[in-house]
C-alpha positions in Angstrom: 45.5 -62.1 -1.9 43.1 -60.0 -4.2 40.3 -61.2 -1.9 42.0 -60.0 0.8 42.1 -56.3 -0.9 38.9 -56.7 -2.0 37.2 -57.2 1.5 39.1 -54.5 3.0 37.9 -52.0 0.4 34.8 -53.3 1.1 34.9 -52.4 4.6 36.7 -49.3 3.9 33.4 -48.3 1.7 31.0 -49.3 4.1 32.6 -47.6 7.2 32.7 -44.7 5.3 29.1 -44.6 4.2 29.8 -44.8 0.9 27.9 -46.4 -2.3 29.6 -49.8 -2.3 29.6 -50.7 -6.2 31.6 -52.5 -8.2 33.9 -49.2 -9.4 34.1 -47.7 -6.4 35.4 -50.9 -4.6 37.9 -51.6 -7.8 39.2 -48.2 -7.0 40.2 -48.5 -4.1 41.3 -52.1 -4.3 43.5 -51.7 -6.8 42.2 -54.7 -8.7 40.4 -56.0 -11.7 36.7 -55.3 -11.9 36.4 -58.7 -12.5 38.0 -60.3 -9.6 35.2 -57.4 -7.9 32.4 -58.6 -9.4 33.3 -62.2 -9.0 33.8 -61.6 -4.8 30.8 -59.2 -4.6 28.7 -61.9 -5.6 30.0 -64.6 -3.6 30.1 -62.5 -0.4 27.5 -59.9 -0.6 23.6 -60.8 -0.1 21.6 -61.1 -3.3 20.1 -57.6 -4.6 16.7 -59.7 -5.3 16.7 -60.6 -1.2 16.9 -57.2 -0.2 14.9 -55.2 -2.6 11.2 -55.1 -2.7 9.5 -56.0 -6.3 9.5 -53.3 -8.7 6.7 -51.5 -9.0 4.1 -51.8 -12.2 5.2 -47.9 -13.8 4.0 -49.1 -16.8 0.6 -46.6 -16.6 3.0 -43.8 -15.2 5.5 -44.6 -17.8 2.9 -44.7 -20.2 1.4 -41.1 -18.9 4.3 -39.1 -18.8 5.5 -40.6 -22.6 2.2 -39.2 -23.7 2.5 -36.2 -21.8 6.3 -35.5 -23.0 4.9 -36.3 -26.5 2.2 -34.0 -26.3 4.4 -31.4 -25.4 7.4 -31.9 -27.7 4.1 -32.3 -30.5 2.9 -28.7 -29.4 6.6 -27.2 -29.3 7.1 -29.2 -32.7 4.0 -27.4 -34.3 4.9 -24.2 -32.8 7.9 -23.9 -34.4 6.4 -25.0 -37.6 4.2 -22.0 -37.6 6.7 -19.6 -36.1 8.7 -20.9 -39.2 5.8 -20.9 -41.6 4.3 -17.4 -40.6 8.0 -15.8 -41.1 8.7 -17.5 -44.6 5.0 -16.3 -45.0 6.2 -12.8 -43.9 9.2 -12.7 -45.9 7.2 -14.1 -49.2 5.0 -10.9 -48.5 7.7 -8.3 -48.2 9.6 -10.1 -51.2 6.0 -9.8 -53.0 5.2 -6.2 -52.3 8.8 -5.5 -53.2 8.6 -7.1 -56.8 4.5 -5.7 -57.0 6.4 -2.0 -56.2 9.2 -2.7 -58.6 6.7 -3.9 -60.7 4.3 -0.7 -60.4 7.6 1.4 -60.9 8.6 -0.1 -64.1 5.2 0.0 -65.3 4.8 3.4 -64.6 8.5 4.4 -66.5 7.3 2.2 -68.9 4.1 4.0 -69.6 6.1 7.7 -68.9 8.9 6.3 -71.9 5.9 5.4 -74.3 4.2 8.9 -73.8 7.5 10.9 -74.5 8.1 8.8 -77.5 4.5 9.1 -78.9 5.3 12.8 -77.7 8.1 12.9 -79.7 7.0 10.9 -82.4 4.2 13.2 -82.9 6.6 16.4 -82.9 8.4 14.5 -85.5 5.6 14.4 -87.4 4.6 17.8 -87.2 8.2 19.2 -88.0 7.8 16.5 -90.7 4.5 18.5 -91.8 6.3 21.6 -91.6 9.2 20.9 -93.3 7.3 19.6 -96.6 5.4 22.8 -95.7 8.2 24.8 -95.9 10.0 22.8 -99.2 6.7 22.9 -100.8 6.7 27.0 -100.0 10.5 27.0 -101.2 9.5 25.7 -104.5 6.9 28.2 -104.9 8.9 31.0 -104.4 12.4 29.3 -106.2 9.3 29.2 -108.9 7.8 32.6 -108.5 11.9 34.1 -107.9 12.2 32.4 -111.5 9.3 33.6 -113.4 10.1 37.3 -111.5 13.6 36.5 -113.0 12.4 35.4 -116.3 10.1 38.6 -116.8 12.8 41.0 -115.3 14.8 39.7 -118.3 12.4 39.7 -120.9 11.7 43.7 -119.2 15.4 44.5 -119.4 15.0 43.1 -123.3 11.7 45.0 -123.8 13.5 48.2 -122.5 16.5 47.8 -124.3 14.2 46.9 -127.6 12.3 50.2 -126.4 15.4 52.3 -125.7 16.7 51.1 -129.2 13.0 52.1 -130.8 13.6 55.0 -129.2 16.9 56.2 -130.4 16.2 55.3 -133.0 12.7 57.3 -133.5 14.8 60.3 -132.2 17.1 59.7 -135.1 14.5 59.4 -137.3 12.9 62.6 -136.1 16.1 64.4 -135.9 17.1 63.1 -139.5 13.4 64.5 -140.1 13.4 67.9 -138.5 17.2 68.2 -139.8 15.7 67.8 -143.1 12.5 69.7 -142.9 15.3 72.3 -141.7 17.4 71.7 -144.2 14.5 71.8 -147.0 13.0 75.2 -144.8 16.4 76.9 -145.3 16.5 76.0 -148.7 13.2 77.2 -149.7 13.0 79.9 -147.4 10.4 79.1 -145.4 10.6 79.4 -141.8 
């Protein structure tokens, strides 16, 4: 019964002009691919009787391996030194970036040291002025003392001479009351 099927799809392939494999006559059998292969090989003529002997490709074969080699070789290396010449690239910007960076902070670093030697030398110099000035402060908290000192030993000197000379004017007024007194008396002018 399944031969039956089987032959039938068989001629329904072959009218047809179709590619009578073992699929294509399982389809349209309706059977197992078994039961196909099994009839095919008991009814169709031998593949080996019918086709020629293969020819020796081996040099072809051999040819276009080495040729498909070569090529995938070249495309392999190609992209290895696209790839190569772009991390290559990259490692160059990312190296002129850090040299810039680099050159920047040197350059702050350098401008920060001047304006602290700057400042540290204005420092200094107020430093020098300062003692200047203190040292000038002494000198005249000094002379402001001794000026002090001798204004007071003045102010004593003149009261001293003030008292000298009230009292020298008492003196001469007790003296020219008396030669006065001792004119009057005698008569004497």
């Amino acid at each position: 019964m399944s031969a039956d099927k089987i032959a039938r799809a068989y001629g329904a392939l072959a009218a047809r002009g179709e590619k009578i494999t073992v699929r294509a006559v399982q389809r349209e059998a309706g059977v197992r691919i078994g039961e196909v292969a099994t009839w095919l090989r008991e009814h169709t003529p031998s593949a080996s009787e019918d086709v020629p002997e293969a020819p020796d490709l081996s040099e072809a074969i051999e040819a276009m391996s080495q040729a498909v080699w070569a090529a995938a070789w070249v495309r392999a290396a190609e992209q290895a030194e696209q790839s190569v010449a772009e991390s290559l690239a990259a490692a160059r910007e990312g190296e002129a970036a850090a040299l810039a960076a680099a050159e920047q902070a040197s350059a702050e670093r350098d401008d920060a040291v001047a304006e602290r030697n700057r400042i540290a030398g204005e420092a200094d110099r107020l430093r020098r002025d300062l003692a200047q000035a203190q040292r000038e402060l002494e000198g005249a908290q000094r002379e402001a003392q001794q000026a002090l000192t001798r204004a007071e030993e003045s102010d004593r000197a003149r009261v001293r001479a003030e008292a000298t000379s009230d009292t020298l004017r008492e003196v001469v007024d007790a003296f020219r009351r008396g030669e006065t007194g001792s004119a009057a008396a005698s008569g004497t002018p």
